[in-house]
N, C-alpha and C positions, 0 to 999 in steps of 0.2 A: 888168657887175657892179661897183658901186661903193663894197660893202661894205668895212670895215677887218677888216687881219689880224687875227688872236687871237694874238699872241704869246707864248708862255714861256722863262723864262729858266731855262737848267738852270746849276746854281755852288750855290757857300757859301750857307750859311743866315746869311752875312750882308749877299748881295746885297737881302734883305729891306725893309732897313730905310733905305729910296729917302724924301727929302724930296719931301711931296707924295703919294705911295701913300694909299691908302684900301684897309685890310686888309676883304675880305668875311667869308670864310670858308676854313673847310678843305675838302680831299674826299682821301678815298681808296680812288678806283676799284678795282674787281675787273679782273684780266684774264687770258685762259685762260695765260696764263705767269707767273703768281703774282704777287707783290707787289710795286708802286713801292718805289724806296728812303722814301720817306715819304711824309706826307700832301704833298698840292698843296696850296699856296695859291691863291686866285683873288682877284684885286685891280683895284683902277681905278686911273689916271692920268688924270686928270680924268674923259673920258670912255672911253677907251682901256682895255678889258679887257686883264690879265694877268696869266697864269699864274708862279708862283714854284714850281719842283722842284730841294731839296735833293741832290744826285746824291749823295752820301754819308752821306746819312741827317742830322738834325738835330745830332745830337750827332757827328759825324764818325766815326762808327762799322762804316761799310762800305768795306773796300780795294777798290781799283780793280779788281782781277780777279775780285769778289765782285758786285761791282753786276749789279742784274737791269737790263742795259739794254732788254732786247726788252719789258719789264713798264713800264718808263719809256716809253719813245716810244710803245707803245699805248693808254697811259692817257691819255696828253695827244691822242694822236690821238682817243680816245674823248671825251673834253671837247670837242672841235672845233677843237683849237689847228692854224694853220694854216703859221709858221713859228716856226721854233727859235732864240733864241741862245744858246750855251755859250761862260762864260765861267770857265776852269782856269787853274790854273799849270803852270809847263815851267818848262824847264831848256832856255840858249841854245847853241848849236850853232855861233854866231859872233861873234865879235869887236863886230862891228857894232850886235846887239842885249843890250843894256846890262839889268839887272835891273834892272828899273820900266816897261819898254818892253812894250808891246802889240802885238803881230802880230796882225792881221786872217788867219788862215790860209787859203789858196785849194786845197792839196792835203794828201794824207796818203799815210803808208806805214805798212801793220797788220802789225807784229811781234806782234800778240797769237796766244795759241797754243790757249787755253783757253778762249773766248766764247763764248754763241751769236751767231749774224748775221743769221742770215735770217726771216722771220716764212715763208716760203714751202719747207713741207716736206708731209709726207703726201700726196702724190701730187697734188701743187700748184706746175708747176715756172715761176719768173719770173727773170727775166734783167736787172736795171734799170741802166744804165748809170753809169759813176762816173767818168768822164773829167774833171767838171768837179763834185767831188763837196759843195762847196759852193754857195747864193747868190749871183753876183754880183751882184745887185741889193742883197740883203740887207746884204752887207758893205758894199757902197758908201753906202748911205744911213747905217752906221755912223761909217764912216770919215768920211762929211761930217759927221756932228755933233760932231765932236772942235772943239775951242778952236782958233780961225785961228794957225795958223803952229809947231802940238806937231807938234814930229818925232818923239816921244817914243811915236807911234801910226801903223804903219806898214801896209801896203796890200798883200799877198801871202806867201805861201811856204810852208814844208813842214815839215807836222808828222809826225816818226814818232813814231808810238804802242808803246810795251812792255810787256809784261803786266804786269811790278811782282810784287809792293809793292816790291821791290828798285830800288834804282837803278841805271845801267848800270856793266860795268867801264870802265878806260879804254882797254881793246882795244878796244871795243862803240862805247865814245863816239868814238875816234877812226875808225872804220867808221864811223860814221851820220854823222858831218861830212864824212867824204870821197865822201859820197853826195851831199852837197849840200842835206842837210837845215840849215834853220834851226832847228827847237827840236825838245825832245824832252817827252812826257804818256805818261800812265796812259789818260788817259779820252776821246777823241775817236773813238776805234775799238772799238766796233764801231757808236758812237750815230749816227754820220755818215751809216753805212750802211743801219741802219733807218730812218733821218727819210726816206730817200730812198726805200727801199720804202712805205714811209708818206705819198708823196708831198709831203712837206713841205720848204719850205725853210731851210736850215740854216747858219749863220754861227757863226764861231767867232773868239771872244776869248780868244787867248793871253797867259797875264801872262807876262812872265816873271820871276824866281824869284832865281836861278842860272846860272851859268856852270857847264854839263856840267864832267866832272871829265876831262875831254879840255883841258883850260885847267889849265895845272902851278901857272903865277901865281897862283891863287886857290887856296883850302882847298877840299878837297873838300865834297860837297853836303851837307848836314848837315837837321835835321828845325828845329832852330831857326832856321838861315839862312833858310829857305823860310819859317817862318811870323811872322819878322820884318818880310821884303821884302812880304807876303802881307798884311797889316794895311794897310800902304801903299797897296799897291795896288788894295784892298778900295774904299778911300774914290774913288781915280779912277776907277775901274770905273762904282760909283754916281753918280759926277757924268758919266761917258758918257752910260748909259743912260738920265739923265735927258733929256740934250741930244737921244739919240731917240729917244725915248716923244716930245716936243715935236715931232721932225722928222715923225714918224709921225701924229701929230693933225692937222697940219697939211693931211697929202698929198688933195689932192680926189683921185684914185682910186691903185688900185694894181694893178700888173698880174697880171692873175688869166690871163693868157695863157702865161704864163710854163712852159716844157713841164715844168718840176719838178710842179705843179698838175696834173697827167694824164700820167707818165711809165709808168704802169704801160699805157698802152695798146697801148703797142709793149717790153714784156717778159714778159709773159704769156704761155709757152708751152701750156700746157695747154687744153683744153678746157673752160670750167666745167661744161658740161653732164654731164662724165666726170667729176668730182670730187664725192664723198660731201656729204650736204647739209648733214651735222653739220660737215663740216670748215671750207664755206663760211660756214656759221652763226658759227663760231666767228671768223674773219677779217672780219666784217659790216662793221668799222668801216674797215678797208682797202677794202672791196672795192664799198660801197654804190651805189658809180656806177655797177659794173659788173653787180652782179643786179638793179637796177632796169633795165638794158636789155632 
């Protein structure tokens, strides 16, 4: 199969506005878990279809522990998007990563308390494995499209995720650093988890923002520091993504062997045959490969 991915990019409604984009149109799918945070956009890079989903709605009007993520990933999955990139902001966790610096994120830890997570309920039980709960392919052809010799875009580490809107204390901050976490988000958890049930792969760019308020030397985290540093880093973001949407046109194929592409075959506990047909009906877009057998 040497078809190209369908990529989307989930971030700011001002990752948009990419030099080169050709806006098509909108869409905004139905799905049986209500409504995307907004319309999808659907766009080209040259030839390269790509989806744009505002995670916060366009006007930034949905908090993090508000977002229908399970209505996000299914709608894109319903479109036929076939890998993710989410691109957020954090707050750093160490010395080392500097606000402007981008973490390519390889794991996570879900401190969220209030989510849903799983697409697989009503007597539908699936087991999908998370050990390696990102892309590494994804990331990597990320991280090669960065500008030869930016240290300033960095190749691994750990995101914990917390419900929010609140930011942590500094008991909390100094606990999740002495965890060994590199940054801290709102929003990677629970979306990480569905893309996975969803079969999709899933990469993540962390901006960072902030120095957690576990760092005395700095002011605490403030709503204007974030959306100072966050302008900034808006514009490298889009000259990334440019670099790979290019690296991406380029590729003569991609590996569609890759067990993210059919993980749901070895976590499916259930029977379909024993599961209601309304239910199956409803999960169509997850499951296509498996009721065509």
């Amino acid at each position: 199969m040497n078809k190209k991915p369908l990529l989307a990019i989930i971030g700011g409604s001002g990752l948009y506005n990419l030099e080169g984009i050709r806006k098509s149109h909108l869409t905004f799918p139905s799905t049986p878990f209500g409504k995307p945070s907004d319309k999808i956009l659907i766009a080209k890079y040259k030839k390269l279809e790509i989806l744009f989903l505002p995670r916060h709605g366009r006007t930034h009007n949905i908090p993090p522990h508000k977002i229908n993520y399970r209505a996000n990933i299914f709608a894109l999955k319903k479109l036929g998007v076939t890998d993710i990139i989410s691109v957020s902001a954090v707050g750093s966790l160490k010395k080392t990563h500097k606000p402007g610096d981008f973490i390519l994120v390889d794991q996570f830890i879900d401190r969220t308390t209030e989510r849903e997570r799983t697409f697989f309920e009503n007597n539908l039980v699936a087991h999908v494995s998370l050990a390696n709960p990102t892309s590494s392919e994804l990331s990597k052809l990320i991280y090669n499209s960065r500008k030869k010799n930016n240290d300033r875009i960095k190749q691994g580490g750990v995101y914990i995720c917390i419900e929010g809107p609140q930011f942590s204390s500094y008991a909390e901050s100094k606990l999740f650093k002495s965890w060994g976490c590199d940054v801290i988000g709102m929003t990677n958890m629970p979306e990480a988890k569905l893309a996975r049930e969803a079969e999709m792969g899933y990469a993540s760019i962390a901006m960072v923002t902030d120095y957690d308020c576990w760092n005395k030397s700095h002011n605490e985290v403030t709503v204007e520091q974030v959306i100072k540093v966050m302008q900034s880093n808006t514009k490298k973001a889009q000259n990334l993504l440019i670099s790979f949407f290019e690296k991406v046109q380029k590729l003569k194929s991609w590996n569609w062997k890759n067990p993210i592409y059919s993980n749901l075959d070895n976590a499916i506990i259930t029977n379909l045959k024993n599961v209601n047909k309304s239910n199956l009906k409803i999960l169509e877009p997850l499951l296509k490969r498996y009721l065509s057998k």
